[in-house]
SEFIZA-3560 file (N, C-alpha, C; in Angstrom, 3 decimals):
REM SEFIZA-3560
<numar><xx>-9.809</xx><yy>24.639</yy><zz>-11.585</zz><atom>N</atom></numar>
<numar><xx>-10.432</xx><yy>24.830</yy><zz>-12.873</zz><atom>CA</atom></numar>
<numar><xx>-11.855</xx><yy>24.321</yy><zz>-12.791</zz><atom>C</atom></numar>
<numar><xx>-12.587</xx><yy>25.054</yy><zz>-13.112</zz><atom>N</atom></numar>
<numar><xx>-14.179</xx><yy>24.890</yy><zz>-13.197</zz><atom>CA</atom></numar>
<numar><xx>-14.499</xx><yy>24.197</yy><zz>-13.952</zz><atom>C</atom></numar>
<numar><xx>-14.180</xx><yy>24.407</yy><zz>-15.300</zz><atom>N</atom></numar>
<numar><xx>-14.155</xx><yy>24.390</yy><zz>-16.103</zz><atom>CA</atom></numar>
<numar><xx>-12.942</xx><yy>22.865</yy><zz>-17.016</zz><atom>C</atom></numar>
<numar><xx>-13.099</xx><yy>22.212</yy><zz>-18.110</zz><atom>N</atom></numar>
<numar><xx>-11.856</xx><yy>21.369</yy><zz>-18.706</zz><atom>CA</atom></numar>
<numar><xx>-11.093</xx><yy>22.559</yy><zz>-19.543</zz><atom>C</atom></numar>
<numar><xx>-9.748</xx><yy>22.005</yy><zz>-19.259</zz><atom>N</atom></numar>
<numar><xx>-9.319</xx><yy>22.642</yy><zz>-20.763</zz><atom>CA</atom></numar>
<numar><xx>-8.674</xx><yy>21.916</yy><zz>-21.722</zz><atom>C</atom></numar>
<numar><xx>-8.760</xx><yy>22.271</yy><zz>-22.779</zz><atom>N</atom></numar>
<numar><xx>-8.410</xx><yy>21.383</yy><zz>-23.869</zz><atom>CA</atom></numar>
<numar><xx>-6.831</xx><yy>21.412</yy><zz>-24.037</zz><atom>C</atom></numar>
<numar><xx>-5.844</xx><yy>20.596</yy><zz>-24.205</zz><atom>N</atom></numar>
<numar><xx>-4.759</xx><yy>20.382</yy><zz>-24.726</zz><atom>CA</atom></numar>
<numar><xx>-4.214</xx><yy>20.003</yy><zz>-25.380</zz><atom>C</atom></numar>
<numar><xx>-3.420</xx><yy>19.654</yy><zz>-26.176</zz><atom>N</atom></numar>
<numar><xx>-2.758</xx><yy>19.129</yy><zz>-27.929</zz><atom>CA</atom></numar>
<numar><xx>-1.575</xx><yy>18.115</yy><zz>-27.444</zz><atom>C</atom></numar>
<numar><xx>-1.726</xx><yy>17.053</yy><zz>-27.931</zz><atom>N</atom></numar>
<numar><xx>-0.469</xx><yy>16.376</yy><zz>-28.184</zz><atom>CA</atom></numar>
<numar><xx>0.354</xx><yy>16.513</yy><zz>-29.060</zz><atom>C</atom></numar>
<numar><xx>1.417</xx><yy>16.506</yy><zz>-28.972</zz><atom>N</atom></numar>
<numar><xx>1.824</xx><yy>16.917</yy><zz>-30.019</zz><atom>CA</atom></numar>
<numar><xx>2.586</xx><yy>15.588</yy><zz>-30.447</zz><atom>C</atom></numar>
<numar><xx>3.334</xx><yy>15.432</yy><zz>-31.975</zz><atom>N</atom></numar>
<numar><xx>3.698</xx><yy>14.563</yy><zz>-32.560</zz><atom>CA</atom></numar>
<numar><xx>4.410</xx><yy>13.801</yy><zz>-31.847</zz><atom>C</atom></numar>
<numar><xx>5.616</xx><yy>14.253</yy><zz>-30.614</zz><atom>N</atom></numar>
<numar><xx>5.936</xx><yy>13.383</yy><zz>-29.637</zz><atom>CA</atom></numar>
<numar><xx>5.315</xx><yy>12.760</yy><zz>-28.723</zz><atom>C</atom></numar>
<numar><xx>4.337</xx><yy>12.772</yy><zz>-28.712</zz><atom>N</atom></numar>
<numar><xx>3.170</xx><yy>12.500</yy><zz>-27.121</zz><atom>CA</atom></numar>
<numar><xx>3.601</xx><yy>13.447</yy><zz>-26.602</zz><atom>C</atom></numar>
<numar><xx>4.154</xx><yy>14.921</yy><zz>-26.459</zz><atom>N</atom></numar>
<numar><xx>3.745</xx><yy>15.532</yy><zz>-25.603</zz><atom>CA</atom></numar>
<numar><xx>2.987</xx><yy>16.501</yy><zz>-25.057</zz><atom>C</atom></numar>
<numar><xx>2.501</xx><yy>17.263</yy><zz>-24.033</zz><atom>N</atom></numar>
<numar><xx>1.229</xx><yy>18.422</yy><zz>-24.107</zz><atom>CA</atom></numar>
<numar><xx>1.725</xx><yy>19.174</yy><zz>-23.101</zz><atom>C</atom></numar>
<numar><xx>1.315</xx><yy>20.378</yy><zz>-23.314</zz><atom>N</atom></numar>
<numar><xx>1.815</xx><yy>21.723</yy><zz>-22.037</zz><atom>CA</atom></numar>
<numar><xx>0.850</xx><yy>22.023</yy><zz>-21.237</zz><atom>C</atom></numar>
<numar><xx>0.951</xx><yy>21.603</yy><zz>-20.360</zz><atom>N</atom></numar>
<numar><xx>0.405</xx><yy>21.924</yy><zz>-18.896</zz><atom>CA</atom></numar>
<numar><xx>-0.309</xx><yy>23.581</yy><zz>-18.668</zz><atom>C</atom></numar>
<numar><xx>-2.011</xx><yy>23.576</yy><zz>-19.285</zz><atom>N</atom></numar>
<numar><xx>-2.486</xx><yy>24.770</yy><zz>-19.044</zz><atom>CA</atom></numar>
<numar><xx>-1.462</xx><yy>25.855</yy><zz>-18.181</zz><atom>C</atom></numar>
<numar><xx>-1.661</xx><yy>26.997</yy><zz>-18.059</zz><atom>N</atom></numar>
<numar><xx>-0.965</xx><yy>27.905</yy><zz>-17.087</zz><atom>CA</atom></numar>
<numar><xx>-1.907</xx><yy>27.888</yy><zz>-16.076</zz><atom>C</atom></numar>
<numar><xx>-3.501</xx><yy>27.657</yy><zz>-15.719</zz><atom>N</atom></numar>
<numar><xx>-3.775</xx><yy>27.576</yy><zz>-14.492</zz><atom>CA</atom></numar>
<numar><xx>-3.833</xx><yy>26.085</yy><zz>-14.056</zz><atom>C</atom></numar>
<numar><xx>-3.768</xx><yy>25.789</yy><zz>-14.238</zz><atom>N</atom></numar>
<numar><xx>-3.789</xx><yy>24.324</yy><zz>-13.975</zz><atom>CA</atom></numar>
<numar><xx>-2.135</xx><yy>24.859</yy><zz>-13.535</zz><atom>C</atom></numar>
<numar><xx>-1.128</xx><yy>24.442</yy><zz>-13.628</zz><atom>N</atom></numar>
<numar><xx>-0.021</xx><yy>24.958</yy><zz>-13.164</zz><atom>CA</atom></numar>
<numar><xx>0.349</xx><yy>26.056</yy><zz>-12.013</zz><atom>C</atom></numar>
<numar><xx>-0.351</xx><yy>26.494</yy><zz>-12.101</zz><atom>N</atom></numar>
<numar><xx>-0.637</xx><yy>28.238</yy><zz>-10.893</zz><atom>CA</atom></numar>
<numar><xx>-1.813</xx><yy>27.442</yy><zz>-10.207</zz><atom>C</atom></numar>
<numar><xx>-2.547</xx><yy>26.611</yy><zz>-10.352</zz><atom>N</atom></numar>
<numar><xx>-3.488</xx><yy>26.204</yy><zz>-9.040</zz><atom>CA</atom></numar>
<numar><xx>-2.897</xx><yy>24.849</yy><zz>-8.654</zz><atom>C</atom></numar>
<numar><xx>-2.421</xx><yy>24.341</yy><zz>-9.013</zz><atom>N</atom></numar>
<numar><xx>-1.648</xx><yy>22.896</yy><zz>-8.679</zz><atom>CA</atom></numar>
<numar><xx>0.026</xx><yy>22.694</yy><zz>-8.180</zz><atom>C</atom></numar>
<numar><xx>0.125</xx><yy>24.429</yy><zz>-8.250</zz><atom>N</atom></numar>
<numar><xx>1.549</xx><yy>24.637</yy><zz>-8.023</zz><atom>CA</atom></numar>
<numar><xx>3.028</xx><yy>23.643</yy><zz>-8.741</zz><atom>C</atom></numar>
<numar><xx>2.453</xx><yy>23.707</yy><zz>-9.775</zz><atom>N</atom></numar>
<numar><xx>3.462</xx><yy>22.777</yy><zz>-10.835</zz><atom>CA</atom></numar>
<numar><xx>4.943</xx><yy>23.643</yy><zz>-11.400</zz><atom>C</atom></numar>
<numar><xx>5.486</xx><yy>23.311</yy><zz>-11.300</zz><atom>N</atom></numar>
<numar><xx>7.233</xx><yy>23.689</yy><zz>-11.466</zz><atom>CA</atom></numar>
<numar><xx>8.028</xx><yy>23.258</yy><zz>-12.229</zz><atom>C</atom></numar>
<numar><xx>8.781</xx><yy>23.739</yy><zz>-13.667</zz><atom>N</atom></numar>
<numar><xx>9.501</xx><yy>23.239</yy><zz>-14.208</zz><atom>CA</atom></numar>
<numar><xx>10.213</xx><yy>21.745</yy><zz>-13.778</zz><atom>C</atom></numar>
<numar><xx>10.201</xx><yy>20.956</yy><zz>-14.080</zz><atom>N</atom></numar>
<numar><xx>10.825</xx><yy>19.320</yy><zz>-13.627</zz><atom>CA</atom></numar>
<numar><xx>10.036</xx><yy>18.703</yy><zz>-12.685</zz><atom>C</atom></numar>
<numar><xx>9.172</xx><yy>19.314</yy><zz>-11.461</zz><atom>N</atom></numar>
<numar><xx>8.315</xx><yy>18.783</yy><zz>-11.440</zz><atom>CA</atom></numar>
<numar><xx>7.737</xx><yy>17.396</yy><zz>-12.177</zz><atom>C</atom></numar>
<numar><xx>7.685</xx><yy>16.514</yy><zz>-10.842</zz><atom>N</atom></numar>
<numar><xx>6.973</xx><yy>14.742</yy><zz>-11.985</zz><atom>CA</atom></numar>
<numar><xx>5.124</xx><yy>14.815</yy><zz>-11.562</zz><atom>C</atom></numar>
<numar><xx>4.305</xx><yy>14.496</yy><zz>-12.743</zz><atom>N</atom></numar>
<numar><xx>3.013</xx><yy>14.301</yy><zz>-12.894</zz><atom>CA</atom></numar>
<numar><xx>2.674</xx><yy>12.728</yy><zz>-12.742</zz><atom>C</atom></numar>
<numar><xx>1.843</xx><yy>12.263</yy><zz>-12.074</zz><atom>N</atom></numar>
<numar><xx>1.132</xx><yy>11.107</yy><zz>-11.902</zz><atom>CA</atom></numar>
<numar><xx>-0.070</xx><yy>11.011</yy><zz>-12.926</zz><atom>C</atom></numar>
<numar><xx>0.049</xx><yy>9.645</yy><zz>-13.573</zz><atom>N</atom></numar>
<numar><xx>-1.210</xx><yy>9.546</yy><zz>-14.977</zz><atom>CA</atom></numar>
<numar><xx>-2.001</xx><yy>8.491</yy><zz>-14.631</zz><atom>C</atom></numar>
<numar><xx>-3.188</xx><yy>8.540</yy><zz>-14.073</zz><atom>N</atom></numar>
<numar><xx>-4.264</xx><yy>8.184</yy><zz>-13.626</zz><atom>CA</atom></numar>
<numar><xx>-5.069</xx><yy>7.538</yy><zz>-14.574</zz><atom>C</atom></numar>
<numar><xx>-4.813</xx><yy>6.631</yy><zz>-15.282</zz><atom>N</atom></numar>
<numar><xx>-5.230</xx><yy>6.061</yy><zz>-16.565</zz><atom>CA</atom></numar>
<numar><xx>-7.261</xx><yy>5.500</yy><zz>-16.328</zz><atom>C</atom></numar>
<numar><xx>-7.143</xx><yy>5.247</yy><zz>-14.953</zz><atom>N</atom></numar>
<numar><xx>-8.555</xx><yy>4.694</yy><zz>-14.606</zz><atom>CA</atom></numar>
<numar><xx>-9.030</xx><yy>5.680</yy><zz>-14.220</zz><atom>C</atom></numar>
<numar><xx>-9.433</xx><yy>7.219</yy><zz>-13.983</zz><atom>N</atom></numar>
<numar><xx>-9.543</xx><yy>8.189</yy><zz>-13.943</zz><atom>CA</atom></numar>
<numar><xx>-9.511</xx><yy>9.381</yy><zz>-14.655</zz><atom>C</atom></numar>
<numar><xx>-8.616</xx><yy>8.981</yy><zz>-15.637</zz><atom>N</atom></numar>
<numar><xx>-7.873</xx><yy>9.827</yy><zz>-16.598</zz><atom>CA</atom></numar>
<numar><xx>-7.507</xx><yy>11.076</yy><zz>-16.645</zz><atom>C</atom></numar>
<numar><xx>-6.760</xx><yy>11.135</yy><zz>-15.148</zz><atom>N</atom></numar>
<numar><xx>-6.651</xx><yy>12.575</yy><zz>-14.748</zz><atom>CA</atom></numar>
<numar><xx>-4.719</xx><yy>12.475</yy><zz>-13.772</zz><atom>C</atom></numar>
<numar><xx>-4.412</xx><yy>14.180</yy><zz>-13.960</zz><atom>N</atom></numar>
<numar><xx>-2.933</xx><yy>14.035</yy><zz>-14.563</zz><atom>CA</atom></numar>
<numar><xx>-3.268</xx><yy>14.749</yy><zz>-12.804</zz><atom>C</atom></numar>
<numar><xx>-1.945</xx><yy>14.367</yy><zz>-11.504</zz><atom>N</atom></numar>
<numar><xx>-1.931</xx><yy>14.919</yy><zz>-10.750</zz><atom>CA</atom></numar>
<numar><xx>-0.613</xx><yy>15.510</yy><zz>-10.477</zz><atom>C</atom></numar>
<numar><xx>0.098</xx><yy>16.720</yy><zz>-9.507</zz><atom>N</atom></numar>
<numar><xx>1.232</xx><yy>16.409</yy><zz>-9.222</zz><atom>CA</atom></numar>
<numar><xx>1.656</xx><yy>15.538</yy><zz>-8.089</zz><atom>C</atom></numar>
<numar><xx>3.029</xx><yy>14.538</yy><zz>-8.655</zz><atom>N</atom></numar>
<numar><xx>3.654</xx><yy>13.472</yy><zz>-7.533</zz><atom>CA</atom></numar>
<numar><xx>3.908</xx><yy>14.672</yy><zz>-6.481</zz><atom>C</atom></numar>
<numar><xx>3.680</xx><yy>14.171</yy><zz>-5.068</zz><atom>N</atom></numar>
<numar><xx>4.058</xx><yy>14.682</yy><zz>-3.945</zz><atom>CA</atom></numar>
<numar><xx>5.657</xx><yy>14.378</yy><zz>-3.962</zz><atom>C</atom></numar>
<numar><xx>6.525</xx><yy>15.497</yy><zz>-3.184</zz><atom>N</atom></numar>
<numar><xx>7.551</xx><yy>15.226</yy><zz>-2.838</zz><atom>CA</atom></numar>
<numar><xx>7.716</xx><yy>14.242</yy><zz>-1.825</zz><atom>C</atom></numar>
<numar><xx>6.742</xx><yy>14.030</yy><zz>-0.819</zz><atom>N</atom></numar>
<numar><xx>6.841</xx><yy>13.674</yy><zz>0.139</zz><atom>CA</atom></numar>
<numar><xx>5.129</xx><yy>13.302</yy><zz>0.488</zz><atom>C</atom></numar>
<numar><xx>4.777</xx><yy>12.099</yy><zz>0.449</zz><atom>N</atom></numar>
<numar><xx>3.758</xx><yy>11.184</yy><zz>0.440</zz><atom>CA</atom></numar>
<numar><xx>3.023</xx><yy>11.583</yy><zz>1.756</zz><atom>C</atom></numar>
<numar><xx>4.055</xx><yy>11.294</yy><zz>2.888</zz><atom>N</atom></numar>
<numar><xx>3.730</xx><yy>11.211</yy><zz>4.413</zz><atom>CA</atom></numar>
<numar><xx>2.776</xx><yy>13.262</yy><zz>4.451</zz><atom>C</atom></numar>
<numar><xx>3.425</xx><yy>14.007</yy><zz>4.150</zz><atom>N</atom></numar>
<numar><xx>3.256</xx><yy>15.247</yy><zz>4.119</zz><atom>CA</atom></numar>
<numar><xx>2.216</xx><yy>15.803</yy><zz>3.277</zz><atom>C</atom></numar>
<numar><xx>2.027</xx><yy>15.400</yy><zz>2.184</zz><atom>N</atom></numar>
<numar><xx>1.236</xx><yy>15.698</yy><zz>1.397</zz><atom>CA</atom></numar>
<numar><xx>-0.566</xx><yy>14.993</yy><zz>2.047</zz><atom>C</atom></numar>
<numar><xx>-0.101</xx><yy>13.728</yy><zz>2.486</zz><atom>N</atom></numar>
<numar><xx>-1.326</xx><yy>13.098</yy><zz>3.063</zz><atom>CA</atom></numar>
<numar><xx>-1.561</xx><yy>13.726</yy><zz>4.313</zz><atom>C</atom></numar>
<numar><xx>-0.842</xx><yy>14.234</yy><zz>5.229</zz><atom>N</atom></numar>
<numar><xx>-1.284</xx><yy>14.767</yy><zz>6.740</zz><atom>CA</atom></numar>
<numar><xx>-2.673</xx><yy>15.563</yy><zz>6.717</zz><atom>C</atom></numar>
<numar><xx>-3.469</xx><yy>15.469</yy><zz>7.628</zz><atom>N</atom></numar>
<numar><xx>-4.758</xx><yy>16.158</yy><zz>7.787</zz><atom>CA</atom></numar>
<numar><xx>-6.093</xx><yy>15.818</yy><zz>6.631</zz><atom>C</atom></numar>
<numar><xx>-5.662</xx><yy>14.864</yy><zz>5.774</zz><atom>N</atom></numar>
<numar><xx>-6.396</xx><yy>14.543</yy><zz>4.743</zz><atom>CA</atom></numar>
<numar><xx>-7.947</xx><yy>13.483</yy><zz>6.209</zz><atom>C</atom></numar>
<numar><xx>-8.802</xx><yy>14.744</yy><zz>5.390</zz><atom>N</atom></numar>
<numar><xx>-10.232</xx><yy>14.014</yy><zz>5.323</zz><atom>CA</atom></numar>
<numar><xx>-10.217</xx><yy>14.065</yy><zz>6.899</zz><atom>C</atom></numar>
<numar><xx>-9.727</xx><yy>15.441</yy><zz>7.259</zz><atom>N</atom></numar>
<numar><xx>-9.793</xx><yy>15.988</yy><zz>9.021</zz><atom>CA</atom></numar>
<numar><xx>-11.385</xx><yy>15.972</yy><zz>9.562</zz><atom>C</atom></numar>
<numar><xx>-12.170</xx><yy>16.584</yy><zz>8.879</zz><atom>N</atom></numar>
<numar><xx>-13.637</xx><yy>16.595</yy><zz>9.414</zz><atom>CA</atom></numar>
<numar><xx>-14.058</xx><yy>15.270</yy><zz>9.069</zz><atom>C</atom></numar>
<numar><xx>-13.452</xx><yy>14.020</yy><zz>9.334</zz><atom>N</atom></numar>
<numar><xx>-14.223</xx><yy>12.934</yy><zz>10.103</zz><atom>CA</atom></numar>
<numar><xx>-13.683</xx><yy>12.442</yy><zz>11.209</zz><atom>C</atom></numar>
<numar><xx>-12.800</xx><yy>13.096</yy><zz>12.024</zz><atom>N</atom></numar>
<numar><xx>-12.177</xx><yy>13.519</yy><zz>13.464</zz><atom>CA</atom></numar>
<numar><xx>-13.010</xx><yy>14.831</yy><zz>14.171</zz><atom>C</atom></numar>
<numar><xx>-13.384</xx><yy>15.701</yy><zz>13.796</zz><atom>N</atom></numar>
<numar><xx>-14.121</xx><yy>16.946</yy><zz>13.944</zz><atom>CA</atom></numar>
<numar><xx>-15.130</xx><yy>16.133</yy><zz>15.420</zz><atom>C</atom></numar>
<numar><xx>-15.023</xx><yy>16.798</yy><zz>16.356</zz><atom>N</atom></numar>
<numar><xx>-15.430</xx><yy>17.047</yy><zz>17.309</zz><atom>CA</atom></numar>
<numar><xx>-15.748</xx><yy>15.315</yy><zz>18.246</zz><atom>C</atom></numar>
<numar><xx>-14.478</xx><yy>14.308</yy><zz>17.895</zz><atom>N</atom></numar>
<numar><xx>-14.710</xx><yy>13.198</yy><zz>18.640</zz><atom>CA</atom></numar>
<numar><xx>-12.832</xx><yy>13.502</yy><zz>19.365</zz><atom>C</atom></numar>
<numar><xx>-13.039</xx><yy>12.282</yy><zz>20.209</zz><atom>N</atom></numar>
<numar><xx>-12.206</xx><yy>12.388</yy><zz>21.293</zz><atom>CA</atom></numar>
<numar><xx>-11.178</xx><yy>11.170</yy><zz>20.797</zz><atom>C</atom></numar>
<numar><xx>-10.481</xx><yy>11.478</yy><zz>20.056</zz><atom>N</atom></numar>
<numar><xx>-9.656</xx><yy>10.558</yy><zz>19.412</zz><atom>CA</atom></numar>
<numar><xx>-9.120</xx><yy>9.554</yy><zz>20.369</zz><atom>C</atom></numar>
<numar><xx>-8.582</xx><yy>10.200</yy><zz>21.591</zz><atom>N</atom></numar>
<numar><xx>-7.798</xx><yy>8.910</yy><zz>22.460</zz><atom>CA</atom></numar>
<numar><xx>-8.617</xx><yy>7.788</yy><zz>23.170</zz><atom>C</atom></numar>
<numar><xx>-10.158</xx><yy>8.799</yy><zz>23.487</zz><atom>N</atom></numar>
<numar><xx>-10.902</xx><yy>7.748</yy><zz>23.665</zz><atom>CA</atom></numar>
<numar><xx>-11.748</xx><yy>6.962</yy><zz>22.557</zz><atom>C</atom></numar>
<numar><xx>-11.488</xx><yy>6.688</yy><zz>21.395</zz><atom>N</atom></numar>
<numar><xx>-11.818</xx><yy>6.473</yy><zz>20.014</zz><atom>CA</atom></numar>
<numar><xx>-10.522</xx><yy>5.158</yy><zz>20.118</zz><atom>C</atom></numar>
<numar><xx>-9.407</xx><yy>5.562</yy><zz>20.339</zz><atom>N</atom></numar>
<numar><xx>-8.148</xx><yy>4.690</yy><zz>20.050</zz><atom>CA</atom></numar>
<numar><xx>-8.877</xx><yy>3.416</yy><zz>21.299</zz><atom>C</atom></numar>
<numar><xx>-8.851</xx><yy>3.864</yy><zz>22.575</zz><atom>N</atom></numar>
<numar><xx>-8.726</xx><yy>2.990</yy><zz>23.682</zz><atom>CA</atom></numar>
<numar><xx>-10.355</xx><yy>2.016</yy><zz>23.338</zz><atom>C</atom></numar>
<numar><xx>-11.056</xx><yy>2.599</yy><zz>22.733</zz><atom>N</atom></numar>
<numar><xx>-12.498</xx><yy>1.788</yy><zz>22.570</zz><atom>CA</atom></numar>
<numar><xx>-12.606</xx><yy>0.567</yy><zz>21.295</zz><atom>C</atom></numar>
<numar><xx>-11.419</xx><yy>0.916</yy><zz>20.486</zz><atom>N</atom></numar>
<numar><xx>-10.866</xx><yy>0.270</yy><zz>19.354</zz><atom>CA</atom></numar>
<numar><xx>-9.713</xx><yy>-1.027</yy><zz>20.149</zz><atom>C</atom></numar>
<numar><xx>-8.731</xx><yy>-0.809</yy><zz>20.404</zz><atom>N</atom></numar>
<numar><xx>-8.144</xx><yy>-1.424</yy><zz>21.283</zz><atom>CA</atom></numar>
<numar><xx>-8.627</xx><yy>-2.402</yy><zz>22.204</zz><atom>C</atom></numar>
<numar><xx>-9.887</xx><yy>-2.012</yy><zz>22.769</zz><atom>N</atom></numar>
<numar><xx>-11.056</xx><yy>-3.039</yy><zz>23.449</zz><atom>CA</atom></numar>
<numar><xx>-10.997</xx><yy>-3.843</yy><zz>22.837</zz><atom>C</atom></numar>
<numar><xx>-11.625</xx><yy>-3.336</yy><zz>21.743</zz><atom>N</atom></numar>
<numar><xx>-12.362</xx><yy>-4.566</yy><zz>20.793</zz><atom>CA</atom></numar>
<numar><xx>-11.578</xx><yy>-5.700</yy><zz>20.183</zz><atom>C</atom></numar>
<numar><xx>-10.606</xx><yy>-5.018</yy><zz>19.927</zz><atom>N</atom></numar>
<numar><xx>-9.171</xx><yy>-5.727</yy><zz>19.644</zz><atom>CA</atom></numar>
<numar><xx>-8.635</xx><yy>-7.140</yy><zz>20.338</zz><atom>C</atom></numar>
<numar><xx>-9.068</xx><yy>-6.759</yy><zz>21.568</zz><atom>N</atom></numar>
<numar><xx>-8.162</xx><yy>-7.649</yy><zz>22.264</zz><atom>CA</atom></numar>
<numar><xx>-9.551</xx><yy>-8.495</yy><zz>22.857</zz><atom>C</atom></numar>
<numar><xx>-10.891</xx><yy>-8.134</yy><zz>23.186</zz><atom>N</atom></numar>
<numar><xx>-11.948</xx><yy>-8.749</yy><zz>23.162</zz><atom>CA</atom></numar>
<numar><xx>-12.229</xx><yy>-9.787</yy><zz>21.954</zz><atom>C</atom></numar>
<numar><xx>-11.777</xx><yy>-9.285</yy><zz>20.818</zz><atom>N</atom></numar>
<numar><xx>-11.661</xx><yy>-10.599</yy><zz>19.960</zz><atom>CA</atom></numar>
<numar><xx>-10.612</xx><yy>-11.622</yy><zz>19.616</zz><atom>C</atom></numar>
<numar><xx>-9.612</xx><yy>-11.183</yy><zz>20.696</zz><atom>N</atom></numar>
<numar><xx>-8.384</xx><yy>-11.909</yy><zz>21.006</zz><atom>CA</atom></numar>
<numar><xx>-8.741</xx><yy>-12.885</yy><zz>21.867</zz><atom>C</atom></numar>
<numar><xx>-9.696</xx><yy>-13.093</yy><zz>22.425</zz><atom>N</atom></numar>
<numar><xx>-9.896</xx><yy>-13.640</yy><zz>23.730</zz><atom>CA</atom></numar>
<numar><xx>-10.965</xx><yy>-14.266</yy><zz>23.450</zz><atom>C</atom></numar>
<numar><xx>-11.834</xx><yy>-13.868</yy><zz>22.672</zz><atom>N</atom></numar>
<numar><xx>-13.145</xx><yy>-14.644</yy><zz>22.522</zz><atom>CA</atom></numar>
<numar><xx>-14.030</xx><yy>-15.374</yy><zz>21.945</zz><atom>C</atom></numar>
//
C-alpha cells in the first residue's frame, strides 16, 4: 500500500483488515496479527520465525566470502582470548 488506509473501530475494538492490505500481506481468515504499539503498525505473526527471517537483509553478504568472513572473526575471537 502506497498509500494509508483508513479503518473504523467498531464499538467492540474491532476493525477489518483492508482487502489489500490482506491480498499483499497474504492474511487468512484466523490468521494472528502482531500490534506494534511503538510503531503503530499491525503485522502478520509468522508461522514460523526461523523461516520467515531466512535471507533477511541478504545484500549485506552480496559479493563477500562468508567462510573467510567467519575464519577472520574467529581470529579475533580467540586473539582477544589470549591477549
Amino acid at each position: 500500500m502506497s498509500q494509508p488506509v483508513s479503518v473504523k473501530v467498531s464499538s467492540r475494538y474491532q476493525i477489518a483488515v483492508p482487502r489489500i492490505a490482506r491480498e499483499r500481506l497474504n492474511i487468512k481468515s484466523g490468521d494472528r496479527l502482531l500490534v506494534d504499539i511503538q510503531d503503530g503498525i499491525l503485522l502478520p505473526q509468522p508461522k514460523d520465525y526461523a523461516t520467515h527471517l531466512a535471507g533477511l537483509h541478504r545484500e549485506v553478504w552480496a559479493g563477500l566470502d562468508t567462510t573467510a568472513y567467519l575464519q577472520e572473526e574467529r581470529g579475533a575471537w580467540n586473539a582477544s582470548e589470549t591477549g
